[in-house]
C-alpha positions in Angstrom: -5.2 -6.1 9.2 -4.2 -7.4 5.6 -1.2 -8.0 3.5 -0.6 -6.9 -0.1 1.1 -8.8 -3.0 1.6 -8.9 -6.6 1.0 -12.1 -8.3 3.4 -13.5 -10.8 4.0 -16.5 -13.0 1.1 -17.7 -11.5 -2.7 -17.0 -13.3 -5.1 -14.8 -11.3 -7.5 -17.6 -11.7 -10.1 -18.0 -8.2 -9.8 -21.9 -8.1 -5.9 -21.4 -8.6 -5.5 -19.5 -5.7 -8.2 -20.8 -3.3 -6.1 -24.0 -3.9 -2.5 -22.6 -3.4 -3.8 -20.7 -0.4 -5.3 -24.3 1.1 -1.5 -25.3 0.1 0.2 -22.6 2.3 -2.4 -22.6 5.6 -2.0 -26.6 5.1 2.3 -26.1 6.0 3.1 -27.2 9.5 5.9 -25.0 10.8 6.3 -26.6 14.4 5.2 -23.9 16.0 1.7 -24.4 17.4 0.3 -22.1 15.1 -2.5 -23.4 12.6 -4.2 -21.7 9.5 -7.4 -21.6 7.7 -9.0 -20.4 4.5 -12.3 -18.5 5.3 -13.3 -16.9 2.1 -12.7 -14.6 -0.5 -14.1 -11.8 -2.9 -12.9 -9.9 -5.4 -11.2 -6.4 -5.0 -10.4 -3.8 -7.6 -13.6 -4.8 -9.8 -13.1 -1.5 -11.3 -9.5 -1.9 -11.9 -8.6 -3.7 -15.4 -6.3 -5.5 -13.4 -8.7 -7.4 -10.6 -7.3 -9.6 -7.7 -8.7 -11.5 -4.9 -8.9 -10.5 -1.0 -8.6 -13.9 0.7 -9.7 -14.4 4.2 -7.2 -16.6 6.4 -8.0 -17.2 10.4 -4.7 -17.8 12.7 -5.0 -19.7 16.0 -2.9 -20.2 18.5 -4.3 -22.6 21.2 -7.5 -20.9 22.3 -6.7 -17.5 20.2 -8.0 -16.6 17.3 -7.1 -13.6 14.4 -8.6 -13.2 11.0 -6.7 -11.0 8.2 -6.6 -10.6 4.8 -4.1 -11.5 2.4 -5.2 -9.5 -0.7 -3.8 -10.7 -4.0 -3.5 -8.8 -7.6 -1.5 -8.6 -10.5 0.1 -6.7 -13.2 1.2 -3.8 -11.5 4.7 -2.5 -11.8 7.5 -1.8 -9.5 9.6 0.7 -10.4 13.1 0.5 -10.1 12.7 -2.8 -9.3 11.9 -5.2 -6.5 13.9 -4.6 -3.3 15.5 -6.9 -1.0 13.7 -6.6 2.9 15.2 -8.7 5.9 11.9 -9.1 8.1 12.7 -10.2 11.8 10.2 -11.8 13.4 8.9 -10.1 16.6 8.9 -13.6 19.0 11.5 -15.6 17.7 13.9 -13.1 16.3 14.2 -15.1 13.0 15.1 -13.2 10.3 12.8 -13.5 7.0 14.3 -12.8 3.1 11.3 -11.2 1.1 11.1 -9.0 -1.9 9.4 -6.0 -1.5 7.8 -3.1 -3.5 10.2 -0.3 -3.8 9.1 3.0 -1.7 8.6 4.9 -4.8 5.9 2.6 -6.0 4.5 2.5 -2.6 4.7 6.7 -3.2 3.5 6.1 -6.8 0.3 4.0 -5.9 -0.8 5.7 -3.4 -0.6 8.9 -5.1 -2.6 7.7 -8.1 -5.2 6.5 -5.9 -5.7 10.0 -3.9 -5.6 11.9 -7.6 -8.1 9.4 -9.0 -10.7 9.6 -5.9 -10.2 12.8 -4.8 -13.0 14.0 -2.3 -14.9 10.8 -2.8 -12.8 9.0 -1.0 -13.7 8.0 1.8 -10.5 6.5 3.8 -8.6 9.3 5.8 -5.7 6.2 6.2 -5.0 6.8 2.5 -4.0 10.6 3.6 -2.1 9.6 6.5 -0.3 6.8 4.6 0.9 9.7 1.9 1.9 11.8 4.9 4.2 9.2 6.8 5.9 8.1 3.2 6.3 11.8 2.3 8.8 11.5 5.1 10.8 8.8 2.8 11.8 10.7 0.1 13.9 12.9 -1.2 12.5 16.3 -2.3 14.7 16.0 -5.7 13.7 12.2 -6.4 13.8 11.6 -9.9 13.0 7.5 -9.5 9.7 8.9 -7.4 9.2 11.1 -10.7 9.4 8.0 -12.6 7.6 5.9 -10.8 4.8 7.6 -11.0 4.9 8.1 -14.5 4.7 4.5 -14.9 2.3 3.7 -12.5 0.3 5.7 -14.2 0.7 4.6 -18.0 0.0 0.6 -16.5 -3.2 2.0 -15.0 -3.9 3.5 -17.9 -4.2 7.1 -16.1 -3.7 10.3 -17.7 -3.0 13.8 -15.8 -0.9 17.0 -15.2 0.6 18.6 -13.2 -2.5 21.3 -13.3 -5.4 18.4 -12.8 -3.1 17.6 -9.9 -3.0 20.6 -8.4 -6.8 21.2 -8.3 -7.8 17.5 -7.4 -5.5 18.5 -4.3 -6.8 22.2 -4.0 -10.5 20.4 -4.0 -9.5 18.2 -1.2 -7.8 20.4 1.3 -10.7 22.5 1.2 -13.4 20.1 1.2 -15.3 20.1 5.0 -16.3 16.7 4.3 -12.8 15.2 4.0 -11.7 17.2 7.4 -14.7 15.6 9.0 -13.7 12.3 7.9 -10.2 13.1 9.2 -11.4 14.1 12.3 -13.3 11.2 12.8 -9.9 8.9 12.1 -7.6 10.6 14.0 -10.2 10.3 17.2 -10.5 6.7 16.6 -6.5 5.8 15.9 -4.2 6.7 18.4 -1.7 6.8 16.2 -3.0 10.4 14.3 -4.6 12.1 16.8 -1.8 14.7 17.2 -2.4 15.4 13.4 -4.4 17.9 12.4 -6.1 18.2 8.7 -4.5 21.1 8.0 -0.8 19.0 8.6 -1.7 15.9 6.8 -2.8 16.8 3.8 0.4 19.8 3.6 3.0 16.9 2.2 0.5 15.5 -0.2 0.7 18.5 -2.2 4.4 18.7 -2.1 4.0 15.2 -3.4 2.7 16.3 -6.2 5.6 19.3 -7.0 7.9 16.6 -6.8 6.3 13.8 -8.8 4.3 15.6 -12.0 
């Protein structure tokens, strides 16, 4: 439905990037596929950080697929960058990209869940922390880390404690199980998941990263 990335050496600016984006949908690959800027609006307004979500449409002959390539800056990846061979699904061409490293992935999405708590609304942010809880090790000191500064370049402050109730708060709130009941109807994917199960690794998450 959307891709992420981080923006560098390159200003955040909205005529900067509507015009680079133009650039990049403008490229003709040879493959009968076209692109085309839609729009755009800005995400993470309360974030000090912001970013754009640009909307692209693909089209292939008479098909058509919108998505969203969301754009933002300045946060960090922690150990670093990693290497990812992408192979493409219909020509078996194999893509070089640079990647975020899982324990940012961790890191991020933990920060989030801690920071929203039972207002959040998006039971795909649980399920998210309950596949990549699969990813780590229980004894992961770079997942330690990376949270740690994930959190001082979001300028976010808690313990260990705060932690533990913001996830206490959450597994027993009926409104986020209703939410989560509602998701895992509606994507295949979860439905074998009950509440209970998803939200167990996000507080194991927590032992391991505060």
């Amino acid at each position: 439905m959307d891709i992420d990335f981080i923006v560098r050496r390159i200003r955040l600016e909205h005529d900067t990037i509507v015009d680079i984006m133009n650039k990049i949908c403008e490229e003709d690959a040879d493959d009968n596929v076209s692109f085309r800027y839609i729009g755009d609006s800005e995400i993470k307004k309360d974030d000090v950080y912001g970013g754009f979500s640009i909307s692209i449409e693909g089209r292939l002959e008479n098909i058509r697929q919108r998505f969203d390539v969301d754009l933002a800056a300045a946060d960090i990846v922690y150990p670093s960058d990693q290497d990812y061979d992408y192979k493409c699904l219909v020509t078996g061409e194999t893509l070089s990209l640079k990647s975020y490293s899982v324990e940012s992935v961790v890191a991020e999405k933990m920060q989030t869940f801690l920071v929203k708590g039972t207002l959040n609304s998006r039971a795909k942010d649980l399920y998210d922390l309950y596949v990549l809880a699969k990813l780590v090790e229980q004894n992961d000191a770079a997942l330690k880390e990376a949270f740690k500064e994930t959190c001082r370049c979001r300028r976010f402050e808690i313990d260990k404690n705060k932690a533990r109730k913001t996830f206490e708060s959450v597994s027993s709130s009926p409104m986020q199980r209703k939410v989560w009941g509602f998701f895992s109807k509606k994507m295949s994917y979860a439905k074998e998941i009950s509440f209970d199960d998803v939200v167990k690794p996000i507080g194991q998450l927590i032992e391991i990263m505060l």
